[in-house]
N, CA, C and O atoms as a CHARMM CRD file, in Angstrom:
* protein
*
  368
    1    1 UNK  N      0.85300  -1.18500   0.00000 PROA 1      0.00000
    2    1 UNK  CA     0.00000   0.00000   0.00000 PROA 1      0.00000
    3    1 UNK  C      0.89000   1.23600   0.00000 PROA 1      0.00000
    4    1 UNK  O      1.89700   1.38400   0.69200 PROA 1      0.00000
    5    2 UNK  N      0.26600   2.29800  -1.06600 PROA 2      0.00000
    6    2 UNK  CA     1.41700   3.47400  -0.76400 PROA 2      0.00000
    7    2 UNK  C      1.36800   4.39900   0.10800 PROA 2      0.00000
    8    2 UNK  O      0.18300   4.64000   0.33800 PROA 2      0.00000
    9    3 UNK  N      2.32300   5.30300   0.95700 PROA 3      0.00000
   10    3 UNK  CA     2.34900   5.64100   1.85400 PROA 3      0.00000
   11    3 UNK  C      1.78100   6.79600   1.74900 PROA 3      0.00000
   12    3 UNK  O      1.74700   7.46400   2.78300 PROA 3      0.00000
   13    4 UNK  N      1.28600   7.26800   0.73900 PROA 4      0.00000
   14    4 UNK  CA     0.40400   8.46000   0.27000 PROA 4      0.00000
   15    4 UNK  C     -0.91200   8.20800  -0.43900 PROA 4      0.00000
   16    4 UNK  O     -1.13200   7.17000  -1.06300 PROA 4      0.00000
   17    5 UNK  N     -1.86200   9.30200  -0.30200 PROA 5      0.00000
   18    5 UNK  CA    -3.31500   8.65900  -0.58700 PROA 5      0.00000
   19    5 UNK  C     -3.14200   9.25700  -2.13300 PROA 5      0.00000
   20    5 UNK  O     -2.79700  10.42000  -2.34500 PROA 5      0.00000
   21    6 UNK  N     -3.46200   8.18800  -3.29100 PROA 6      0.00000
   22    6 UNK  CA    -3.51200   8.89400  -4.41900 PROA 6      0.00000
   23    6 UNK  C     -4.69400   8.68200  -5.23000 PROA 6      0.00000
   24    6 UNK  O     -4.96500   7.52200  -5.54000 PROA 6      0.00000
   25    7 UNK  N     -5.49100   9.70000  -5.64700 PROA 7      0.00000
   26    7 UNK  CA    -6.72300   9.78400  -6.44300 PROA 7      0.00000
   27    7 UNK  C     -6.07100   9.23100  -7.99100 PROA 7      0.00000
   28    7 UNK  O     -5.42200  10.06600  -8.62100 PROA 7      0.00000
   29    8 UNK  N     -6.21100   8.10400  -8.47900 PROA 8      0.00000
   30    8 UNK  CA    -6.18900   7.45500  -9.65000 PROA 8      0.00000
   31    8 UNK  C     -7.48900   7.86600 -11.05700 PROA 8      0.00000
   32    8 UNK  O     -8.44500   7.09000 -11.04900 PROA 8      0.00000
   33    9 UNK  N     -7.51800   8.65000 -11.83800 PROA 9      0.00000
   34    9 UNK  CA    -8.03900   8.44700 -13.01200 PROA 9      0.00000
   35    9 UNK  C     -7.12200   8.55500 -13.55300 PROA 9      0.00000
   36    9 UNK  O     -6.06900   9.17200 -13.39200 PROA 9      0.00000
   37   10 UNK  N     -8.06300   7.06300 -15.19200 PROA 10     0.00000
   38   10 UNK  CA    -7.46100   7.05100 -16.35500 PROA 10     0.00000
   39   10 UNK  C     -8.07600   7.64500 -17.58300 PROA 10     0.00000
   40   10 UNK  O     -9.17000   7.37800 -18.08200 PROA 10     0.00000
   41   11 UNK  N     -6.96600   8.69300 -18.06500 PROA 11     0.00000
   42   11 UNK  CA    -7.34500   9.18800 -19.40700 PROA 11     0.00000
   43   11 UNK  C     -6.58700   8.21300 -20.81600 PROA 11     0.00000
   44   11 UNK  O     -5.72100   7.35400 -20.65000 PROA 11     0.00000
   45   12 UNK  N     -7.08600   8.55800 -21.95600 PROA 12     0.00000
   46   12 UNK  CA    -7.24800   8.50600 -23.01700 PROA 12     0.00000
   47   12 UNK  C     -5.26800   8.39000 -23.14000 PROA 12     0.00000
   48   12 UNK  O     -4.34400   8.93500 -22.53600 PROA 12     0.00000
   49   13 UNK  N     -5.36900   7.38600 -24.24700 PROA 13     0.00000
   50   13 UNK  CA    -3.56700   6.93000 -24.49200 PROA 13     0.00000
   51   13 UNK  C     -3.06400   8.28200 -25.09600 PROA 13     0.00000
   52   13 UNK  O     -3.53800   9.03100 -25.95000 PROA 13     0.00000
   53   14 UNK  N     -1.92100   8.31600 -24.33400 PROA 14     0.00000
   54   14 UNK  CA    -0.98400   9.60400 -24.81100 PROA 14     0.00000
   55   14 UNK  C      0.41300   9.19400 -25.57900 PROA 14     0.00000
   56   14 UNK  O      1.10600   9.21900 -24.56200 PROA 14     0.00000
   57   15 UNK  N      1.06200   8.94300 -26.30400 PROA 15     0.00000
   58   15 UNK  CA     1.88400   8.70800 -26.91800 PROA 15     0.00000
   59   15 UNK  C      2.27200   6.83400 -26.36300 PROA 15     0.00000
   60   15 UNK  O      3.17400   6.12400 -25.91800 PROA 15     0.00000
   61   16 UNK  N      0.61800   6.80800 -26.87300 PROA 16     0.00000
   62   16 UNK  CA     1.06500   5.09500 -26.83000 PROA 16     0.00000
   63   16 UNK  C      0.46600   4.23200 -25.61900 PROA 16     0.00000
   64   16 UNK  O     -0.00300   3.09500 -25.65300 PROA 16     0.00000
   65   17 UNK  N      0.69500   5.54300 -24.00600 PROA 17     0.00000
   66   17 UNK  CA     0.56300   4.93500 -23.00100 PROA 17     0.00000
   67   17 UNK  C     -0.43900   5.49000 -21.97200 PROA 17     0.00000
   68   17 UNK  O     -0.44100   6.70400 -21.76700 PROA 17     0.00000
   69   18 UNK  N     -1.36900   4.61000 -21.25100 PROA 18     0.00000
   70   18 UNK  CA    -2.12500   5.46100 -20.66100 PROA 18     0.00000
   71   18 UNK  C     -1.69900   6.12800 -19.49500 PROA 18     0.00000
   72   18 UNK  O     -0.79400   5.70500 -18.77600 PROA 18     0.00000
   73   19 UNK  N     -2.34800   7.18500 -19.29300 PROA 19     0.00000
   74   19 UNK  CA    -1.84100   8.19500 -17.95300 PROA 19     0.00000
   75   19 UNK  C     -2.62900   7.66300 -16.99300 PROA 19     0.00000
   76   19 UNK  O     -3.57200   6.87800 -17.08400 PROA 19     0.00000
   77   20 UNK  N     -2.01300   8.30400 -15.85300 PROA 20     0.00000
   78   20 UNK  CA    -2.53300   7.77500 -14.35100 PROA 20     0.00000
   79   20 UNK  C     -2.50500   9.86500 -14.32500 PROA 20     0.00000
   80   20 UNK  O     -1.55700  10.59800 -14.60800 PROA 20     0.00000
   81   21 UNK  N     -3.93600  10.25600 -13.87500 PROA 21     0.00000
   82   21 UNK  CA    -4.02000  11.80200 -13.73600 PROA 21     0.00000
   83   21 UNK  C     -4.16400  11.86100 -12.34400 PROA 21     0.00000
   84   21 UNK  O     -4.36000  10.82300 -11.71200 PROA 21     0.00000
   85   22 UNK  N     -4.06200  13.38100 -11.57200 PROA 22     0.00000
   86   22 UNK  CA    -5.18500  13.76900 -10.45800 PROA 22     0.00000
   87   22 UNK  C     -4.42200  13.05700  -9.06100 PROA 22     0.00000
   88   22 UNK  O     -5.09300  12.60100  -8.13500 PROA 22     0.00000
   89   23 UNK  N     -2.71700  13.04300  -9.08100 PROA 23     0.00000
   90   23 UNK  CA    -2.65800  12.47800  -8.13200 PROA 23     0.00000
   91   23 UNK  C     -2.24700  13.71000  -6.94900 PROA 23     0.00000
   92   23 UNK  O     -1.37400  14.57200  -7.04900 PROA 23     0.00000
   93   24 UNK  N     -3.28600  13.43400  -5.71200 PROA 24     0.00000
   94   24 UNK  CA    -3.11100  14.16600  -5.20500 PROA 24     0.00000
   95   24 UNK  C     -2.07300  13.98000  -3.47700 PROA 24     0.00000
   96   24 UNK  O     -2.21000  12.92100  -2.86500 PROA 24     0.00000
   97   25 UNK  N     -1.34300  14.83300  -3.02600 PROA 25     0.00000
   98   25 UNK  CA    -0.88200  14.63100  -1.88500 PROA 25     0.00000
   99   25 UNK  C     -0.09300  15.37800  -0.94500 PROA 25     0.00000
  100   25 UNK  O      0.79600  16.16500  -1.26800 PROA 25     0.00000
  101   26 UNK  N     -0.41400  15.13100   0.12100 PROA 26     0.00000
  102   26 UNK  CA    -0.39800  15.92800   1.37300 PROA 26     0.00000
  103   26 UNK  C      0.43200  16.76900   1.56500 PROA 26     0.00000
  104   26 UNK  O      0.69000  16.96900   2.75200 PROA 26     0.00000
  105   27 UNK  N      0.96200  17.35100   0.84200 PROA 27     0.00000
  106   27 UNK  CA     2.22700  18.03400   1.04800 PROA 27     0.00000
  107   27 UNK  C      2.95700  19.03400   2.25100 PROA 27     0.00000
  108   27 UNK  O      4.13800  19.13200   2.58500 PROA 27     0.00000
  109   28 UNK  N      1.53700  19.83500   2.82000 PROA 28     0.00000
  110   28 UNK  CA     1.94300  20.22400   3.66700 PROA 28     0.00000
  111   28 UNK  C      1.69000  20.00700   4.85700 PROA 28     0.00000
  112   28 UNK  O      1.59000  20.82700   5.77100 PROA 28     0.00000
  113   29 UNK  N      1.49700  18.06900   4.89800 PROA 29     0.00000
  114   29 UNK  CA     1.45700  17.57500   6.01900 PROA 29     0.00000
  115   29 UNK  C      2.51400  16.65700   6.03600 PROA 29     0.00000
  116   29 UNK  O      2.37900  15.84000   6.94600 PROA 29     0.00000
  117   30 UNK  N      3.54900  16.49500   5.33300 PROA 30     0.00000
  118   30 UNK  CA     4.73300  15.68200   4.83900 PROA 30     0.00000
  119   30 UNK  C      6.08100  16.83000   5.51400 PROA 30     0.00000
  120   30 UNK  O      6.34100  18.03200   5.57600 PROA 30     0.00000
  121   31 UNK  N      6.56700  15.67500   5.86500 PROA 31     0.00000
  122   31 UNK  CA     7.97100  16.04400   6.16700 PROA 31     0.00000
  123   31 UNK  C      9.17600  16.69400   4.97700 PROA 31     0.00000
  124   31 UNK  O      8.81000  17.05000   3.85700 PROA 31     0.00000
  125   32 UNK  N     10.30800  16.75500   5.32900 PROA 32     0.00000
  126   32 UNK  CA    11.12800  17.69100   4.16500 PROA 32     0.00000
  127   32 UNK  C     11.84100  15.91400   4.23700 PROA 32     0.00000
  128   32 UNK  O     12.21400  15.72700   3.07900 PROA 32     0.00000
  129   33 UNK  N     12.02200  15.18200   4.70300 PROA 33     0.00000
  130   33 UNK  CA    12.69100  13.66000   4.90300 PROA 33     0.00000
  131   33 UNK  C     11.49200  13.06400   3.71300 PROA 33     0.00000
  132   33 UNK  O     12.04300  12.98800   2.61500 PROA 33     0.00000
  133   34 UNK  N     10.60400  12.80200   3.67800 PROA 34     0.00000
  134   34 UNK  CA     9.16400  12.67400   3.16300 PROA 34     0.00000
  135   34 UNK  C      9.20900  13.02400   2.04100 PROA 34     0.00000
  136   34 UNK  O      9.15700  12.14200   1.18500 PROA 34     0.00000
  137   35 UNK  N      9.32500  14.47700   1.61000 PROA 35     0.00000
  138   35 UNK  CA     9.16000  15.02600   0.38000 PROA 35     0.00000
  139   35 UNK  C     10.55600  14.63500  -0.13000 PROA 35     0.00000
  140   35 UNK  O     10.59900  14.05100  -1.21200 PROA 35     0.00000
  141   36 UNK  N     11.76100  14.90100   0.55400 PROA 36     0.00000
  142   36 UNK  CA    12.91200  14.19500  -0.58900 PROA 36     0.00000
  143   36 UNK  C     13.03100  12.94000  -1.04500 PROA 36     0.00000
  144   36 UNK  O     13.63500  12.70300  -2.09200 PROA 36     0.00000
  145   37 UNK  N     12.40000  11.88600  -0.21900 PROA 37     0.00000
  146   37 UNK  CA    11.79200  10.83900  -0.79300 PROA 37     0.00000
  147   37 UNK  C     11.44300  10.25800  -1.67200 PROA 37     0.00000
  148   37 UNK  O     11.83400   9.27200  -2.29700 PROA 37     0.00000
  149   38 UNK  N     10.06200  11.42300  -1.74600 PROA 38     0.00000
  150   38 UNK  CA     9.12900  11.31700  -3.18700 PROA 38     0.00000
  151   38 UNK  C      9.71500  12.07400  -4.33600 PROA 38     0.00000
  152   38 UNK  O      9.38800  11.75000  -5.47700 PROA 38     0.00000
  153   39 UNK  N     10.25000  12.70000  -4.20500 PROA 39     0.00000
  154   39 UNK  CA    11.44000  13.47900  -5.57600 PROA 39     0.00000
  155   39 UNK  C     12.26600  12.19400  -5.89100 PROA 39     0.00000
  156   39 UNK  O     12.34700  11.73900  -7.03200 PROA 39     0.00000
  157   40 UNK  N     13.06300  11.46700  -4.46200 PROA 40     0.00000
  158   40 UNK  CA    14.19100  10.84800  -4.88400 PROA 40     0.00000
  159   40 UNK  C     13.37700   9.42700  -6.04400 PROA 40     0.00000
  160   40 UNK  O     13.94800   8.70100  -6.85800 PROA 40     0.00000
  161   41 UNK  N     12.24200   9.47200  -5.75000 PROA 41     0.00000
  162   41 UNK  CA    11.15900   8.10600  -6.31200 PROA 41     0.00000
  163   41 UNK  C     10.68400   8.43900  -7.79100 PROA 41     0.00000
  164   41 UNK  O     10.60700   7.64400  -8.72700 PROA 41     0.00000
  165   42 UNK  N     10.38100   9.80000  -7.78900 PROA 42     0.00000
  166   42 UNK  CA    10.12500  10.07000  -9.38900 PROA 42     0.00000
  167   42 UNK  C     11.15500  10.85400 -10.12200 PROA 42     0.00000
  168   42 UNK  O     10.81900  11.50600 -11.11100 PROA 42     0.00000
  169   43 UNK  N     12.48100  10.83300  -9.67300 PROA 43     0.00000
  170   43 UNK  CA    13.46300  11.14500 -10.10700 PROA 43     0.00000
  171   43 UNK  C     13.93900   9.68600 -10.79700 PROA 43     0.00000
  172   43 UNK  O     14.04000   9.64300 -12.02300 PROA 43     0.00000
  173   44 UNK  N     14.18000   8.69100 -10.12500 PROA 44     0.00000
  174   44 UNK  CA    14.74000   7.47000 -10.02900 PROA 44     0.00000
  175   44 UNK  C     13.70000   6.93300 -11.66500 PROA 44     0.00000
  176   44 UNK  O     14.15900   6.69700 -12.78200 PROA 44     0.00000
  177   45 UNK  N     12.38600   6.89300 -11.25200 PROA 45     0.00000
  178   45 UNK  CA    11.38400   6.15700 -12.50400 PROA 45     0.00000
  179   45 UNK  C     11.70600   7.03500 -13.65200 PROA 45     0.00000
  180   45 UNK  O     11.93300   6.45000 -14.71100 PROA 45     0.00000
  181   46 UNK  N     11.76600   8.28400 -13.64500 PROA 46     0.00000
  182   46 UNK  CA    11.58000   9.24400 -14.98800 PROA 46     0.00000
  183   46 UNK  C     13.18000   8.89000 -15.88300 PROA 46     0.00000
  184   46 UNK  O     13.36800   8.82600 -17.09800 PROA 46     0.00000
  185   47 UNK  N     14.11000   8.71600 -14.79900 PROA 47     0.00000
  186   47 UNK  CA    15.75700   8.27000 -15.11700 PROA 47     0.00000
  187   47 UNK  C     15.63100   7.03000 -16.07300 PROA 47     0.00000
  188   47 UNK  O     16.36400   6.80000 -17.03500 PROA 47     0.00000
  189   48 UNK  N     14.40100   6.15000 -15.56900 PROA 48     0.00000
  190   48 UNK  CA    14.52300   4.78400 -16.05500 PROA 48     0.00000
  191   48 UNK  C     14.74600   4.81200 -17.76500 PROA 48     0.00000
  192   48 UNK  O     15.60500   4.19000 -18.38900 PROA 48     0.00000
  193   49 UNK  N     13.67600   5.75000 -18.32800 PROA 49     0.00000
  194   49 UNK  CA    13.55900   6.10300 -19.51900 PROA 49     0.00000
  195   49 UNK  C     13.94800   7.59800 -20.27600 PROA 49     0.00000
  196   49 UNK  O     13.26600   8.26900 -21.05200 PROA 49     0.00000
  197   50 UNK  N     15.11500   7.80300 -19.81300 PROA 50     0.00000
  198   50 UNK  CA    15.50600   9.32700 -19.86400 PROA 50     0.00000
  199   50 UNK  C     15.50900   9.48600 -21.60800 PROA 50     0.00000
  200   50 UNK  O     15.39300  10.62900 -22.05100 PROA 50     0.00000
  201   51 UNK  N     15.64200   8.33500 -22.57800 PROA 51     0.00000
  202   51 UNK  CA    15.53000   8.64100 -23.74600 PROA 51     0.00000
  203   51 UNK  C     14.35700   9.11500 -24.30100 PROA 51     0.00000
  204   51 UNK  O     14.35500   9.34400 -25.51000 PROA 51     0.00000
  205   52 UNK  N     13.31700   9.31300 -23.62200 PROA 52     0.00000
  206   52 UNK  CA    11.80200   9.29900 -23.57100 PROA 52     0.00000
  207   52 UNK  C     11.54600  10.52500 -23.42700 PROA 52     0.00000
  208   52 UNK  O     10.66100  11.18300 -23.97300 PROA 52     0.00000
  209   53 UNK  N     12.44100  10.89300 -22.57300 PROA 53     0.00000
  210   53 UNK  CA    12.18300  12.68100 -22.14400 PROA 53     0.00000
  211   53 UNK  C     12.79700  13.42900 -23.29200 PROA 53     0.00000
  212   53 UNK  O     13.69000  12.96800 -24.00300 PROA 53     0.00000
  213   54 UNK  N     12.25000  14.62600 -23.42300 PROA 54     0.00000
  214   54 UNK  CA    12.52500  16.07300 -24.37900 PROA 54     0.00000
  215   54 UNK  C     13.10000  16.74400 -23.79000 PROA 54     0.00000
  216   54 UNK  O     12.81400  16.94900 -22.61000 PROA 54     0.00000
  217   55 UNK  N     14.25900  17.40800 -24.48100 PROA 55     0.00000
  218   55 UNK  CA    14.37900  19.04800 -23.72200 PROA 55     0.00000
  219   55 UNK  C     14.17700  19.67300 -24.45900 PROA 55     0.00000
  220   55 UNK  O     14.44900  19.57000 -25.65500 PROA 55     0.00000
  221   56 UNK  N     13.47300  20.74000 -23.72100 PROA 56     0.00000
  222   56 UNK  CA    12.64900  22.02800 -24.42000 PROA 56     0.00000
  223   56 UNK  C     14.06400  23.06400 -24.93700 PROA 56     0.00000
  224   56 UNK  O     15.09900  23.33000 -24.32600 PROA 56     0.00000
  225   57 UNK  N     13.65600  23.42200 -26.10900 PROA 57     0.00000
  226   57 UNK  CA    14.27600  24.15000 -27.18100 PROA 57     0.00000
  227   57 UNK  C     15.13100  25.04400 -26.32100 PROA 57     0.00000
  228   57 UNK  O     16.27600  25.20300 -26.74500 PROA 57     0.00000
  229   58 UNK  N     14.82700  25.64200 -25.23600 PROA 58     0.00000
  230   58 UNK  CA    15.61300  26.61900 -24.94500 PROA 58     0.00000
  231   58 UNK  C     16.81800  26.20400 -23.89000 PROA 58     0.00000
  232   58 UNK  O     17.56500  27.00700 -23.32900 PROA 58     0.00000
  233   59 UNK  N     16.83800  24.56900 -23.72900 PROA 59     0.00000
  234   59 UNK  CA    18.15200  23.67900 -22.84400 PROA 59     0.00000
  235   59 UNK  C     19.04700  24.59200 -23.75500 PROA 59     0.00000
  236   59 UNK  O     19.63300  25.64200 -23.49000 PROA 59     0.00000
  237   60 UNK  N     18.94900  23.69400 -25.17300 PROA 60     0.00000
  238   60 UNK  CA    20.47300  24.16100 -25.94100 PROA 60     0.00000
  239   60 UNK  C     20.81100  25.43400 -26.20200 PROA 60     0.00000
  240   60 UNK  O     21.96700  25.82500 -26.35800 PROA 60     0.00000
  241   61 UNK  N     19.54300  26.30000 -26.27000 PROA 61     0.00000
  242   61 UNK  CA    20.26300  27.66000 -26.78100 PROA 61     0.00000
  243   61 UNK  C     21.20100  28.37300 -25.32100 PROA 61     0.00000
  244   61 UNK  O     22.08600  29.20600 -25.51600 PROA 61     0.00000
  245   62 UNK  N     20.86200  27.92700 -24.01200 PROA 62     0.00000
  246   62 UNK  CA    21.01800  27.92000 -22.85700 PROA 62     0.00000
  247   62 UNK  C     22.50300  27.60400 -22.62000 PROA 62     0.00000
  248   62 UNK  O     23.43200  28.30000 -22.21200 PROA 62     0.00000
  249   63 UNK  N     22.40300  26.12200 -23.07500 PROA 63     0.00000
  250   63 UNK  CA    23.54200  25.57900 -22.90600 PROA 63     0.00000
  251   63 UNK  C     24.69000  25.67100 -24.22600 PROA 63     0.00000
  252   63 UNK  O     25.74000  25.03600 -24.12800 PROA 63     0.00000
  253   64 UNK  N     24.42600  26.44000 -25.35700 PROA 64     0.00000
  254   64 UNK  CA    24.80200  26.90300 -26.16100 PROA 64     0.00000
  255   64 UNK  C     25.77400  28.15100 -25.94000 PROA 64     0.00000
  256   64 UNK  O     26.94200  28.00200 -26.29800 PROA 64     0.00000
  257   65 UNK  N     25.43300  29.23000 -25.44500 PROA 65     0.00000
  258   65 UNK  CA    25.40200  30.38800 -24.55300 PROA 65     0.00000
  259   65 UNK  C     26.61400  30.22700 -23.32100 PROA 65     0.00000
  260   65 UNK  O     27.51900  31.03000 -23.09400 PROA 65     0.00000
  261   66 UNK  N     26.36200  29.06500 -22.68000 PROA 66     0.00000
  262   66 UNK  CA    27.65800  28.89400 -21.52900 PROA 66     0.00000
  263   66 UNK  C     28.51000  28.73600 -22.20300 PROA 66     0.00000
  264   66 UNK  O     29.46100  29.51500 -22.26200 PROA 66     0.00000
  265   67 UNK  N     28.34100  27.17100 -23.23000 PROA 67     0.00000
  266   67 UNK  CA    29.64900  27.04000 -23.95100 PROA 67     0.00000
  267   67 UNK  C     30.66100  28.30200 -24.32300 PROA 67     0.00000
  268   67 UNK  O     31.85800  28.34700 -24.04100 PROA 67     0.00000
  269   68 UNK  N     29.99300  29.18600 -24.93500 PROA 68     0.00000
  270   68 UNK  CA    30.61400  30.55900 -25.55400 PROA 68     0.00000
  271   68 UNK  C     30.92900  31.30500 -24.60400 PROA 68     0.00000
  272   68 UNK  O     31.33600  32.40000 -24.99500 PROA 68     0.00000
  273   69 UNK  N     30.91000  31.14400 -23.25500 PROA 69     0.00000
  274   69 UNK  CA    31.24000  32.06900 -22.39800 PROA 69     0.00000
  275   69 UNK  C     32.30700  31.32500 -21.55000 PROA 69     0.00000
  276   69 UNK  O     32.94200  31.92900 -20.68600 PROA 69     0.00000
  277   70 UNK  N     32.53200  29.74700 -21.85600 PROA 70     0.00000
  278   70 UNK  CA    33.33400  29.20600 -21.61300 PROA 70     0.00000
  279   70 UNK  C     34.40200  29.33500 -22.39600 PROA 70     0.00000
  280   70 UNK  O     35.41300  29.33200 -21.69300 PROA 70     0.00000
  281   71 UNK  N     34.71800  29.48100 -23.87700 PROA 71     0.00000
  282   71 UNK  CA    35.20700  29.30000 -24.77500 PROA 71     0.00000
  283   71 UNK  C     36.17600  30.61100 -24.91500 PROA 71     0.00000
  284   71 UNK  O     37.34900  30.88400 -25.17000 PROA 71     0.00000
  285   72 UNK  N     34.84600  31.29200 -24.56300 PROA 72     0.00000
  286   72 UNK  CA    35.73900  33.09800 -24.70600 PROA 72     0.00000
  287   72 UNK  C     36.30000  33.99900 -23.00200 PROA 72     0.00000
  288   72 UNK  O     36.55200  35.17300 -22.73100 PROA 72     0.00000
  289   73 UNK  N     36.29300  32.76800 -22.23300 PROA 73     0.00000
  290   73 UNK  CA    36.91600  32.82700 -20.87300 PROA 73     0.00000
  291   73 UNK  C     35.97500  33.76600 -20.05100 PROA 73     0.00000
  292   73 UNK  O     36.17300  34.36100 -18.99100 PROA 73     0.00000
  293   74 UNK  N     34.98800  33.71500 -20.80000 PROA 74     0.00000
  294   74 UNK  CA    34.17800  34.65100 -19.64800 PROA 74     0.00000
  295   74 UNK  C     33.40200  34.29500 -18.41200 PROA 74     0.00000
  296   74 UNK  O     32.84600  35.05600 -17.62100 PROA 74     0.00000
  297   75 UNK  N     33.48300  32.90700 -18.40700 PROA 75     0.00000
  298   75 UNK  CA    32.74300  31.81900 -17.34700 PROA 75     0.00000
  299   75 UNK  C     34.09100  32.11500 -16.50600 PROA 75     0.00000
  300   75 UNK  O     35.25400  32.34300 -16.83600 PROA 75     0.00000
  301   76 UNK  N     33.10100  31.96100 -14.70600 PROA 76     0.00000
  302   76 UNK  CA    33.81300  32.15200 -13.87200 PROA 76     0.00000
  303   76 UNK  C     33.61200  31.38100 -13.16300 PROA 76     0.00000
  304   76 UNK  O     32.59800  31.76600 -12.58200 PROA 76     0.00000
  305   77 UNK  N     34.13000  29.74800 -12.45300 PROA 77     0.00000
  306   77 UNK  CA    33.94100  28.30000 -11.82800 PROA 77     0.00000
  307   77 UNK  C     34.26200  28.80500 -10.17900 PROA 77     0.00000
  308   77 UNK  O     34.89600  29.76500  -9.73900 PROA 77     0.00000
  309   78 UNK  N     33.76900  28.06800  -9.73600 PROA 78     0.00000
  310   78 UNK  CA    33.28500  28.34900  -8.14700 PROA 78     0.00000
  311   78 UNK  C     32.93800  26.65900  -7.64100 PROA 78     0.00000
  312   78 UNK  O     32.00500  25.99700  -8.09600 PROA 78     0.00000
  313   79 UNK  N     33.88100  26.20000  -6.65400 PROA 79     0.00000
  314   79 UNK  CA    34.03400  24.60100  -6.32700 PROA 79     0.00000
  315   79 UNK  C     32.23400  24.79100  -5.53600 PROA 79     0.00000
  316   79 UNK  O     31.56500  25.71900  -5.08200 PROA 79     0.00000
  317   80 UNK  N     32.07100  23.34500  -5.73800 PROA 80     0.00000
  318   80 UNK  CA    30.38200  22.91800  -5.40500 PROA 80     0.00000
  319   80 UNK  C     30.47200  23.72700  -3.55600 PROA 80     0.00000
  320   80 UNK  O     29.44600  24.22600  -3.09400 PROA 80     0.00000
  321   81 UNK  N     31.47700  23.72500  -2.92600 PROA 81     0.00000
  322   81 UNK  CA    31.86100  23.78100  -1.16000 PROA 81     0.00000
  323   81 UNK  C     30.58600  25.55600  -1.50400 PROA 81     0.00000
  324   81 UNK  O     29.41200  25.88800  -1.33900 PROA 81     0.00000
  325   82 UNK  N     32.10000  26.23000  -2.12700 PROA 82     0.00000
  326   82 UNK  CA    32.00500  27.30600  -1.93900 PROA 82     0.00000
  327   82 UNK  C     30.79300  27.80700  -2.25600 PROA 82     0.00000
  328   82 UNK  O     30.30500  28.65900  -1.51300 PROA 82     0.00000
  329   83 UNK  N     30.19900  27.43300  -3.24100 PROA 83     0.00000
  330   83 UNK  CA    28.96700  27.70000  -3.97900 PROA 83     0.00000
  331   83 UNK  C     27.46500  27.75000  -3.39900 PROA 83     0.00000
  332   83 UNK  O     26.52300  28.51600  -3.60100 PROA 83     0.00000
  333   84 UNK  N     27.69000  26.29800  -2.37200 PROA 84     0.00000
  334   84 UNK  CA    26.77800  26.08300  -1.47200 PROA 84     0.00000
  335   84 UNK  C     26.80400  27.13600  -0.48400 PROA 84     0.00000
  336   84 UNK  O     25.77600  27.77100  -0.24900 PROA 84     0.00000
  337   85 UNK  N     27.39700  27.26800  -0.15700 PROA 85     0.00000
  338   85 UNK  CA    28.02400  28.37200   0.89300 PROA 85     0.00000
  339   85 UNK  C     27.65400  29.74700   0.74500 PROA 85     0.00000
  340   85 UNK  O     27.25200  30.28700   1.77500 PROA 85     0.00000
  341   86 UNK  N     27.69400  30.38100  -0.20700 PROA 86     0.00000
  342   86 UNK  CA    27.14000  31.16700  -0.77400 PROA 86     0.00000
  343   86 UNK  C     25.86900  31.23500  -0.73400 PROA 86     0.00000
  344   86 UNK  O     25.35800  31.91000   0.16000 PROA 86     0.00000
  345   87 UNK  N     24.99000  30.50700  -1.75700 PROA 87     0.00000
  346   87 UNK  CA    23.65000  30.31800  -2.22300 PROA 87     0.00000
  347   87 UNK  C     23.21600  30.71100  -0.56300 PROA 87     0.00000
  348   87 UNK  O     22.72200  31.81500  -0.33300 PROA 87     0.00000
  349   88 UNK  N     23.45500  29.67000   0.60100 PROA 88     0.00000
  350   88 UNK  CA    23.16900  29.60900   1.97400 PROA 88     0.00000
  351   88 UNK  C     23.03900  31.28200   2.24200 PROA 88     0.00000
  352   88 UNK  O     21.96100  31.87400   2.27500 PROA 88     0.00000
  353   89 UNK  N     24.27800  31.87400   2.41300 PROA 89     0.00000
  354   89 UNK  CA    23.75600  32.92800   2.65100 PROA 89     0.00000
  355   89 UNK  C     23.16400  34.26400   2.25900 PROA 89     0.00000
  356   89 UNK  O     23.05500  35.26900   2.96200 PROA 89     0.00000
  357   90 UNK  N     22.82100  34.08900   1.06100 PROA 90     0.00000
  358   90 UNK  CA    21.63100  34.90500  -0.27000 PROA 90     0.00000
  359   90 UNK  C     20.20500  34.62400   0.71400 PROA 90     0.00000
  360   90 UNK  O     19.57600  35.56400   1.20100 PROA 90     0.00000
  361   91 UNK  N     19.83800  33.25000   0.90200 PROA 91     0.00000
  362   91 UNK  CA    19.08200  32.54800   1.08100 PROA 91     0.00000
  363   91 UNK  C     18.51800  32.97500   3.10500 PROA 91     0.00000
  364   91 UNK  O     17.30600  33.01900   3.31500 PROA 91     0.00000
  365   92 UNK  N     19.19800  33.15300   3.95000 PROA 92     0.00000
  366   92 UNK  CA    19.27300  33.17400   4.95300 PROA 92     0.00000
  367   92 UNK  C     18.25300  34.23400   5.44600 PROA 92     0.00000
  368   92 UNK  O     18.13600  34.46500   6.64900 PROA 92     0.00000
């Protein structure tokens, strides 16, 4: 049984497969342990078939854009420590 209550309707086949819609859940009666959980769970399934997924047009022009700012030395790298560290105190 899942550890969350989920309202199940099925619609009409979408590229082949039917959807499961309308799932609803508690969120702000869930823990932050709880909710990383359920990310770490539909992170993990969506991974299964990552060839399946799209990126929307504007990934590459995005990631197009760094390249060139990598290329022409204008990107400025900052280790994951420090970065966190930072963000933390923007955030505070």
């Amino acid at each position: 049984m899942p550890a969350f209550p989920f309202n199940k309707t099925r619609v009409g086949p979408i590229f082949g497969y039917f959807r499961v819609m309308s799932v609803t859940l508690p969120l702000h009666e869930m823990t932050v342990p709880e909710k990383l959980r359920m990310m770490e769970a539909l992170w993990e399934d969506l991974s299964r078939n990552s060839d399946a997924l799209e990126s929307p047009a504007w990934h590459e022009a995005v990631l197009q854009e760094r390249e060139e700012r990598i290329a022409s030395g204008q990107a400025a790298f900052t280790d994951w420590e420090h970065a966190k560290s930072e963000i933390r105190q923007r955030v505070a």
